[in-house]
VOGU-3710 file (C-alpha; in Angstrom, 3 decimals, decimal comma):
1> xxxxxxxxxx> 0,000/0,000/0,000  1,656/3,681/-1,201  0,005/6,439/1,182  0,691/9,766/0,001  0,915/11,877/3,106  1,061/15,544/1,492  -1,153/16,029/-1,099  -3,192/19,185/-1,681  -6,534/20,731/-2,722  -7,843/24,214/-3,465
11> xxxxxxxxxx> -11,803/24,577/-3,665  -12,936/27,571/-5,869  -15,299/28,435/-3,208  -13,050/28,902/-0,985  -10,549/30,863/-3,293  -13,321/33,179/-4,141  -13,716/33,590/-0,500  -10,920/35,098/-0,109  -10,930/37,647/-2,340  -12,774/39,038/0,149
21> xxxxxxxxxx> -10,631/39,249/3,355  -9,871/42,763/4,165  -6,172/42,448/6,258  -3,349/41,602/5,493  -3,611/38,879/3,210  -4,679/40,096/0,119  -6,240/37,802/-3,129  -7,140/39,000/-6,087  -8,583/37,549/-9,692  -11,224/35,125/-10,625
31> xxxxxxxxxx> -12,299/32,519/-12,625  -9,591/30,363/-10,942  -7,008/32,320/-11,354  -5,831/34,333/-8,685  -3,076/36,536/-6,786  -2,130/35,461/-3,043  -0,124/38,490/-1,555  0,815/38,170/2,112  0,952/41,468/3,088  3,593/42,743/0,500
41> xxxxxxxxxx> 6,412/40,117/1,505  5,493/37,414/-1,054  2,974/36,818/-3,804  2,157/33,338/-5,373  -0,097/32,987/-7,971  -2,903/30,521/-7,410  -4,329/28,393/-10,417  -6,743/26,275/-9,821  -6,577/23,957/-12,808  -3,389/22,604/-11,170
51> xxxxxxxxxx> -5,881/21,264/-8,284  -8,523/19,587/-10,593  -9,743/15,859/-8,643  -9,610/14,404/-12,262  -6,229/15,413/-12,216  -5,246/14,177/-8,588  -6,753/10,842/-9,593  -4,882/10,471/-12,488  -1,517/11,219/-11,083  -2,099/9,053/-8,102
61> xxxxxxxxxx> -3,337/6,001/-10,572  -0,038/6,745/-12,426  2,190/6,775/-9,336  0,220/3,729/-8,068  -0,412/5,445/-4,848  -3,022/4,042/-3,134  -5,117/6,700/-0,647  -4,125/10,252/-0,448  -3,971/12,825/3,058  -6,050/15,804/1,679
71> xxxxxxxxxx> -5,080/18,832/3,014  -6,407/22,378/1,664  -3,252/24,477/0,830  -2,236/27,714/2,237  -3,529/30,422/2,465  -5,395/28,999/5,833  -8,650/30,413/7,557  -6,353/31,950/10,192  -5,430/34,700/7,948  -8,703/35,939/7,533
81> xxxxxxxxxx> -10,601/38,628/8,730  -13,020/37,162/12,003  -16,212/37,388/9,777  -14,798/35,156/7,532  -12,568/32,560/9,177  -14,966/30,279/10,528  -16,758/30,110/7,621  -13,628/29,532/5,014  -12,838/26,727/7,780  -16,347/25,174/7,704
91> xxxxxxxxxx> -16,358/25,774/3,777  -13,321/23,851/3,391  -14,170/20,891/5,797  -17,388/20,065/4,270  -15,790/20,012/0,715  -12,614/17,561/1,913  -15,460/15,624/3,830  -17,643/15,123/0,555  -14,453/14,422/-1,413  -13,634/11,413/1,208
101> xxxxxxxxxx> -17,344/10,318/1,102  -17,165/10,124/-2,494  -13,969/8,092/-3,045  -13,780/6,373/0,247  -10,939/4,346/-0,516  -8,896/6,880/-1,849  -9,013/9,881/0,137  -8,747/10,968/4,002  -8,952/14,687/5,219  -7,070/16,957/7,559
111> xxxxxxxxxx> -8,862/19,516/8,849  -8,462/23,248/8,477  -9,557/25,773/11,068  -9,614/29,387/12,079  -7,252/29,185/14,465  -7,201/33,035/14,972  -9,993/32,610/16,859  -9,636/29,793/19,312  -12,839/28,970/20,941  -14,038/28,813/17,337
121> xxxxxxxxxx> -11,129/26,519/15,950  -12,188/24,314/19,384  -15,686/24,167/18,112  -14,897/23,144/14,127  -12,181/21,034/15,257  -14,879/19,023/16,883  -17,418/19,365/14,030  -14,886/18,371/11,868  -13,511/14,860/13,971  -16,434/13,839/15,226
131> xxxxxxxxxx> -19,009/14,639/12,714  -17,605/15,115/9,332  -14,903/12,077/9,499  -11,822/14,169/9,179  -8,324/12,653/10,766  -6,160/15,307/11,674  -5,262/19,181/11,329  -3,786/20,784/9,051  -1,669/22,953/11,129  0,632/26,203/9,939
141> xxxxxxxxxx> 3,753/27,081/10,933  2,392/30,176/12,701  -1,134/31,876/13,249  -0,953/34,679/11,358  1,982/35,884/13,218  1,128/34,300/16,597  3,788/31,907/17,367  2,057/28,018/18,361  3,388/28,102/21,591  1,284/31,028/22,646
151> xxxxxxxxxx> -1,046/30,320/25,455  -4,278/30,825/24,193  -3,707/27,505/22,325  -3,093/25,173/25,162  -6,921/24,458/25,453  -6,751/23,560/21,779  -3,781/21,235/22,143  -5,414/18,900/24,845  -8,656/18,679/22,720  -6,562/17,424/19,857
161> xxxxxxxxxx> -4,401/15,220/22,015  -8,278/14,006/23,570  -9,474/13,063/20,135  -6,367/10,836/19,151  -5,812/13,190/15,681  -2,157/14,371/14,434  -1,414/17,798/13,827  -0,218/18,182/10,654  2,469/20,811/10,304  3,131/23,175/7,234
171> xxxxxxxxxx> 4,811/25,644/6,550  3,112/29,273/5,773  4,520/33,141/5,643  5,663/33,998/8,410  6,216/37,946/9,292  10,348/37,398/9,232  10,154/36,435/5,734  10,556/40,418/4,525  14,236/39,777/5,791  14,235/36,934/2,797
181> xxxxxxxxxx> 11,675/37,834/0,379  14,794/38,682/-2,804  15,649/35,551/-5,067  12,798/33,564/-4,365  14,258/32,037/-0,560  10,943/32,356/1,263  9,663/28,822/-0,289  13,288/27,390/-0,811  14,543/28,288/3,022  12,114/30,461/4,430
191> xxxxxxxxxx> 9,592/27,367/4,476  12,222/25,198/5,707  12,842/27,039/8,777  9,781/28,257/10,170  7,969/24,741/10,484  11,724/24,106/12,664  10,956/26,969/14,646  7,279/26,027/15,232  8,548/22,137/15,827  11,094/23,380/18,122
201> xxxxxxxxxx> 8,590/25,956/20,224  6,285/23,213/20,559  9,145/21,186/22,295  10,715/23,916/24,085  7,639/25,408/25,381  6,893/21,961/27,147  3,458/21,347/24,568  4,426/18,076/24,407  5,811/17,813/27,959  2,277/18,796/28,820
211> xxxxxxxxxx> 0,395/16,491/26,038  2,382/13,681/25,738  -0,125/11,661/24,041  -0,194/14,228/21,007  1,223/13,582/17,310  2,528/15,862/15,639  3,494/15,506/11,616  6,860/17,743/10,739  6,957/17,938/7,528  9,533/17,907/4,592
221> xxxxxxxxxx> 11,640/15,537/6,312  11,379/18,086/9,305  13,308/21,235/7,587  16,456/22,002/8,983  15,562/21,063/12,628  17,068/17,408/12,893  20,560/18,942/11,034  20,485/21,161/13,810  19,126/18,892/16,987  23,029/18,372/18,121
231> xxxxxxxxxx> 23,173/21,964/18,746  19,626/22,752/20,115  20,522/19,393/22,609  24,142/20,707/23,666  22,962/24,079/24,105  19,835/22,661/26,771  21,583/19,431/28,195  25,147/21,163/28,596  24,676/24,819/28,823  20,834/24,331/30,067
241> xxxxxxxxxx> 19,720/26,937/28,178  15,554/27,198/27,384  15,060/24,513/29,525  12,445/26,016/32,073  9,540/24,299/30,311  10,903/20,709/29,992  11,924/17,868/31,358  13,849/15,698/29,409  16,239/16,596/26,327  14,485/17,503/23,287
251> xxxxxxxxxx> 15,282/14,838/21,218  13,406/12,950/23,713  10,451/14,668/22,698  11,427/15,080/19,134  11,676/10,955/19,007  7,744/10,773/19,212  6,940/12,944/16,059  6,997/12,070/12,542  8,712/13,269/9,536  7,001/13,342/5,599
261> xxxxxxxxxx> 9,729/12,571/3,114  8,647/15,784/1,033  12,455/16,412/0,699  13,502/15,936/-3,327  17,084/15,038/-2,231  18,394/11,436/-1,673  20,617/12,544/0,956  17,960/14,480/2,920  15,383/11,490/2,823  18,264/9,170/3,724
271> xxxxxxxxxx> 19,249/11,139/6,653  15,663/11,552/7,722  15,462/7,832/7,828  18,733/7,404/10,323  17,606/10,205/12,112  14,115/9,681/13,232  14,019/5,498/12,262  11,616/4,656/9,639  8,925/3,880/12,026  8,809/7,444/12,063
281> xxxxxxxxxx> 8,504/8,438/8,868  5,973/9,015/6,231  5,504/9,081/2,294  4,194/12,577/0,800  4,489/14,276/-2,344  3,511/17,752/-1,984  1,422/17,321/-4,939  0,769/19,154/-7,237  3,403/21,068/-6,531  5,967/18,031/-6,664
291> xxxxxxxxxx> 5,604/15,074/-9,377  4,583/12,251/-6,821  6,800/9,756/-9,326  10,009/11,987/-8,349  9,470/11,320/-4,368  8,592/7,670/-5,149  11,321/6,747/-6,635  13,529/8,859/-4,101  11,712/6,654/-0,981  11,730/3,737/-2,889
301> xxxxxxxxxx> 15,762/3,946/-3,585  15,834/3,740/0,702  18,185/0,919/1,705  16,467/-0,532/4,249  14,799/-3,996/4,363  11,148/-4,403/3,319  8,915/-4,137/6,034  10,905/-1,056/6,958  10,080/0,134/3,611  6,412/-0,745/4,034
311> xxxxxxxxxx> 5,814/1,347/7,025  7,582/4,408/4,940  4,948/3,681/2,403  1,980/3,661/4,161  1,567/1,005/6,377  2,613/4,373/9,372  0,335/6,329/8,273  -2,731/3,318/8,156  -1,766/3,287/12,367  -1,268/7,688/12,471
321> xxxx> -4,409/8,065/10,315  -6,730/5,683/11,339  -6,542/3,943/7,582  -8,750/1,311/6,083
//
């Protein structure tokens, strides 16, 4: 079984939706075409034809990939203006839930929620778990500037942790991005590094000190943060530094999350796998922003024996996801 653990959507309601947020985030066009511009440090254009289902089927049916992990791609809810959040998140649950409904065996959802507002992200988090069949969050790097360790989330954590669902990590613009925004290095780097720094505020902060019984998805064979997890462990364990919140070393805590192989580097996806172990690692393809057949044959190139190789592929993310 192949499980493709990053895979996107984009529903045109929701895209028109946003054309009509009044801060920050700024989209423009129509007719699925559109201009995403996060507050003047980066602008992506957003076609929907590159998110057709046709098309998603096809390319998985190509790949041979098996069931997909739908997740609606940035921009999320939490960017949106408070009149509008809760319904882009409801808007885009009910679509990934009739999209699972309708191909069963193909396709499970992550939610997305307006996590600006947390008593409402507590509320469709719920709706969405419990009610529309959905098996995780899709979870950004950063609330629209909020970093995740902020308090006003820790309610939110132990209701996730409570329903048994991973968060989902990914990376979105994040406010220090201005300092990178020449030559393109906000998606090569700039992505990278803040899902580290939101990974590495969740451990630091003690989030998973305090919810040990949450999962947590780091994504892109977790950025730069296991490169640098010597460091962050000699700077706590030896000079105790940023230690007030935990308990044990951080790659303690770090050894209970998982990494997606969204990485298109053989050396990167190999060191992933003797890093975290691949019981603790995931297939995903980014699509369609990555060929899937490009990270297939990167995973598949693993030398490892087979049933290692068949957790990689999906047999994790049947346990993570509650699969089949």
């Amino acid at each position: 079984m192949i499980i493709d653990c990053q895979s996107h959507v984009f529903p045109p309601a929701y895209a028109d939706l946003l054309t009509r947020n009044t801060g920050a985030l700024r989209v423009t066009g129509g007719g699925g075409r559109y201009l995403v511009d996060y507050g003047g440090i980066q602008q992506f254009a957003l076609d929907l034809d590159a998110y057709r289902l046709d098309a998603k089927l096809s390319a998985m049916d190509t790949a041979g990939v098996d069931v997909n992990v739908l997740s609606v791609n940035i921009p999320g809810p939490e960017w949106l203006d408070a009149d509008l959040a809760t319904v882009a998140a409801r808007l885009c649950n009910d679509v990934l839930a009739d999209m699972c409904a309708r191909y069963p065996s193909r396709f499970v959802g992550l939610a997305s929620l307006p996590l600006n507002d947390v008593a409402a992200a507590r509320a469709e988090l719920h709706r969405a778990v419990t009610q529309m069949g959905l098996r995780g969050v899709f979870f950004p790097s950063h609330i629209a500037g909020q970093p995740v360790d902020a308090p006003q989330f820790e309610p939110f954590y132990a209701d996730v942790e409570a329903l048994g669902v991973p968060l989902v990590l990914h990376p979105t613009v994040a406010p220090w991005h201005s300092a990178i925004r020449e030559h393109a290095m906000i998606p090569m780097l700039g992505f990278m590094v803040d899902t580290s720094i939101a990974m590495l505020r969740l451990i630091l902060a003690g989030v998973l000190e305090r919810h040990p019984r949450l999962q947590v998805v780091h994504p892109h064979a977790g950025g730069v943060l296991p490169y640098l997890m010597g460091r962050v462990v000699e700077q706590t364990e030896v000079k105790r530094r940023g230690r007030e919140h935990i308990t044990r070393s951080p790659a303690e805590y770090y050894r209970q999350v998982y990494l997606d192989l969204v990485s298109p580097s053989a050396l990167a996806i190999r060191y992933a796998c003797d890093f975290a172990g691949p019981e603790r690692l995931l297939f995903g393809s980014d699509h369609p922003w990555v060929s899937i057949n490009v990270l297939l044959e990167l995973a598949q190139a693993l030398d490892i024996p087979e049933a290692a190789r068949a957790g990689i592929m999906g047999l994790n993310a049947v346990s993570l996801f509650r699969i089949g």
